[in-house]
C-alpha positions as CSV (number, residue, x, y, z in Angstrom):
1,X,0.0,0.0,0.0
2,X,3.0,2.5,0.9
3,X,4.3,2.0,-2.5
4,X,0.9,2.8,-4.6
5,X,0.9,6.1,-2.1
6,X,4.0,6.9,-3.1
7,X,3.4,6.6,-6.8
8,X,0.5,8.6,-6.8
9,X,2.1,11.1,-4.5
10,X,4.8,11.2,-7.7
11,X,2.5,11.7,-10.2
12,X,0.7,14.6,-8.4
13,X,4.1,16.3,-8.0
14,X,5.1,16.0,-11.2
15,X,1.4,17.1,-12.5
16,X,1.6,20.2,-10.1
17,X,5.0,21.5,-11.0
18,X,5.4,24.4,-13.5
19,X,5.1,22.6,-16.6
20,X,8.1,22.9,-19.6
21,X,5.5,21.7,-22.1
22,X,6.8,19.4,-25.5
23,X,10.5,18.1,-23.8
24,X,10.1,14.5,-25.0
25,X,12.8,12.2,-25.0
26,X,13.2,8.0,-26.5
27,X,15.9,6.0,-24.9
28,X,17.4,2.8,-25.7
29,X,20.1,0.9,-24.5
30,X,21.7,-2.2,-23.4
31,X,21.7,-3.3,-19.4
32,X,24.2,-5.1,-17.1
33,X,23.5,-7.9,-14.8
34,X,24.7,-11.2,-13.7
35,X,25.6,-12.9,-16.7
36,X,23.7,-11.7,-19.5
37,X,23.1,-8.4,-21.3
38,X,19.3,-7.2,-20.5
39,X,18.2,-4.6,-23.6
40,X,15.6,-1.9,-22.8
41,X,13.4,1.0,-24.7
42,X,12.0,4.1,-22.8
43,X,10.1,7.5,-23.0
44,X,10.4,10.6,-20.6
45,X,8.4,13.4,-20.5
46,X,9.6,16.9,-18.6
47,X,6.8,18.2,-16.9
48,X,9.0,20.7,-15.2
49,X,12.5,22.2,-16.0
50,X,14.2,19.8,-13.3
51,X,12.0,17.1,-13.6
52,X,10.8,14.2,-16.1
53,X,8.3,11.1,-15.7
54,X,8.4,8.2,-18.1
55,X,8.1,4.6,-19.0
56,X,10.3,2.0,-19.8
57,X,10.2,-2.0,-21.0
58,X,13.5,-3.9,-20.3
59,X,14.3,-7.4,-20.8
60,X,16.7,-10.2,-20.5
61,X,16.6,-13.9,-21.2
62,X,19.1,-16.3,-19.0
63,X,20.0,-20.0,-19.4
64,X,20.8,-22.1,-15.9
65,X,23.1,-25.1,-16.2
66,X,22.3,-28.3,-14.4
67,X,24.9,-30.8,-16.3
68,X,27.6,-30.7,-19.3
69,X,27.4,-27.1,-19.4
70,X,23.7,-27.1,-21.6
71,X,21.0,-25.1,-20.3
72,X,18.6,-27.1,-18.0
73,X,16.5,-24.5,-18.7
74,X,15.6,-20.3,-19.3
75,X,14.9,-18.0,-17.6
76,X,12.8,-14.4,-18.9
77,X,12.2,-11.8,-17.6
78,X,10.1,-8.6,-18.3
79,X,9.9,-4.9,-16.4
80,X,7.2,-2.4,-17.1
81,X,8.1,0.1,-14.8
82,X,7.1,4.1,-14.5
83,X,10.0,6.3,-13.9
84,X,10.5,10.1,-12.6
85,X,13.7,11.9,-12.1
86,X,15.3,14.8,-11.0
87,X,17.6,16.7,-13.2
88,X,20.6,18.6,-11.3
89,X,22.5,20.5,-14.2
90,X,20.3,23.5,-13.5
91,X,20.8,23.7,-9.9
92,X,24.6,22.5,-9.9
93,X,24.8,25.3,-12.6
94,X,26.6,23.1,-15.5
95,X,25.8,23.2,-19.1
96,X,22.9,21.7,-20.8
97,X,24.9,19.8,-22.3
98,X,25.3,17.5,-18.6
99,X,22.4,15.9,-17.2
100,X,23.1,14.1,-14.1
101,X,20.0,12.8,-12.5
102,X,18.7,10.5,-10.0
103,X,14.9,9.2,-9.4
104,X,12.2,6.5,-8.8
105,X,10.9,3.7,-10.1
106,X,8.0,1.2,-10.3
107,X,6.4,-1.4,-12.0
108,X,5.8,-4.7,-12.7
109,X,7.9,-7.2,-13.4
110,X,7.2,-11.1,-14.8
111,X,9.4,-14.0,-14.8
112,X,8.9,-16.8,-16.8
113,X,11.0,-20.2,-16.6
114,X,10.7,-22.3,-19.8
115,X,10.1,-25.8,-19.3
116,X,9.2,-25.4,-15.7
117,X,5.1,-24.7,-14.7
118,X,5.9,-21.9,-12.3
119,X,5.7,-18.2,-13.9
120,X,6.2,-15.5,-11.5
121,X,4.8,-11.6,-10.9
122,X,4.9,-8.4,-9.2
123,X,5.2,-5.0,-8.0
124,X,8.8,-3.9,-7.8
125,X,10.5,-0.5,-6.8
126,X,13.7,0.7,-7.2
127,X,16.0,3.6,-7.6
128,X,18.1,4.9,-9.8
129,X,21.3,7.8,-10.6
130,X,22.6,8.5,-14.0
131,X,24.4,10.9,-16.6
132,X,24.1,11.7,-19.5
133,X,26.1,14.1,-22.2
134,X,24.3,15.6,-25.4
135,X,26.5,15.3,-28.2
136,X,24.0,17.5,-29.7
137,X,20.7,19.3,-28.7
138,X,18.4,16.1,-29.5
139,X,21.2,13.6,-29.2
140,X,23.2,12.2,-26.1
141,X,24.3,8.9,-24.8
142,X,24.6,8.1,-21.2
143,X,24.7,5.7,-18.2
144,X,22.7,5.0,-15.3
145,X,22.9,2.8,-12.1
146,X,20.3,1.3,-10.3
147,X,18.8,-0.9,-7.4
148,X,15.6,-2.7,-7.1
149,X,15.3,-3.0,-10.8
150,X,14.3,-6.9,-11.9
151,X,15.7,-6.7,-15.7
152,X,19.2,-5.0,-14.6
153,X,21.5,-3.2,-12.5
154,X,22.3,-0.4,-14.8
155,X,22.3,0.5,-18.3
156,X,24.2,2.1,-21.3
157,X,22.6,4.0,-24.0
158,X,21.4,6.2,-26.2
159,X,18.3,9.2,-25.7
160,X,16.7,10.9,-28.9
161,X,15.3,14.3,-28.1
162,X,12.0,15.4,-30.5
């Protein structure tokens, strides 16, 4: 219950702040966890100067071993989580061209384990702190770290500006 709470205490902030209206941003990258390399797609939205809401689907696949080093069997997993952040370049007073951030997540997540009857889901939250560097004013590529996430610990990427 705490965690719906908080998202809809997010989304309120975010709805009340002094909108920067048409800031719209795609992201796409590749994750990092365990032993495999998760791949994700996003979309934020600025709803203020300092702060942006989105969406994002990541997701991995990973095969366990059992015997002669063949997979026993997969395992994959999805995220659909919501996102908002807080963008510091403003505040820290550093170009545009910077974007260090750090934020909230939640979502849903669902794991599913081929050749085995059990499929599993459910509410996640996590958090996250990243950078990014415009190359230009619509394109930059970045990285981000995070904890609580199901698909990955953190991500590399790229974020499309329109």
């Amino acid at each position: 219950m705490k965690k719906v709470g908080l998202l809809t205490l997010l989304l309120i902030m975010a709805f009340m702040a002094n909108a920067q209206k048409g800031q719209k941003q795609f992201n796409a990258g590749l994750g990092f966890a365990h032993n495999v390399i998760p791949v994700y797609i996003g979309f934020d939205y600025w709803v203020h100067e300092d702060i942006s809401i989105g969406g994002e689907i990541g997701w991995r696949r990973e095969g366990y071993n059992e015997t002669n080093n063949t997979p026993a069997y997969y395992e994959t997993t999805w995220n659909f989580l919501f996102n908002s952040n807080y963008h510091f370049s403003r505040i820290l007073e550093i170009p545009n061209k910077f974007d260090p951030y750090a934020g909230l997540n939640i979502g849903l997540y669902y794991y599913d384990y081929d050749g085995y009857t059990s499929n599993t889901s459910g509410l996640g939250m996590g958090v996250q702190i990243g950078f990014r560097y415009y190359f230009t004013d619509k394109f930059a590529t970045g990285i981000e770290f995070s904890g609580g996430n199901r698909v990955s610990d953190g991500k590399i990427g790229i974020s499309l500006k329109f």
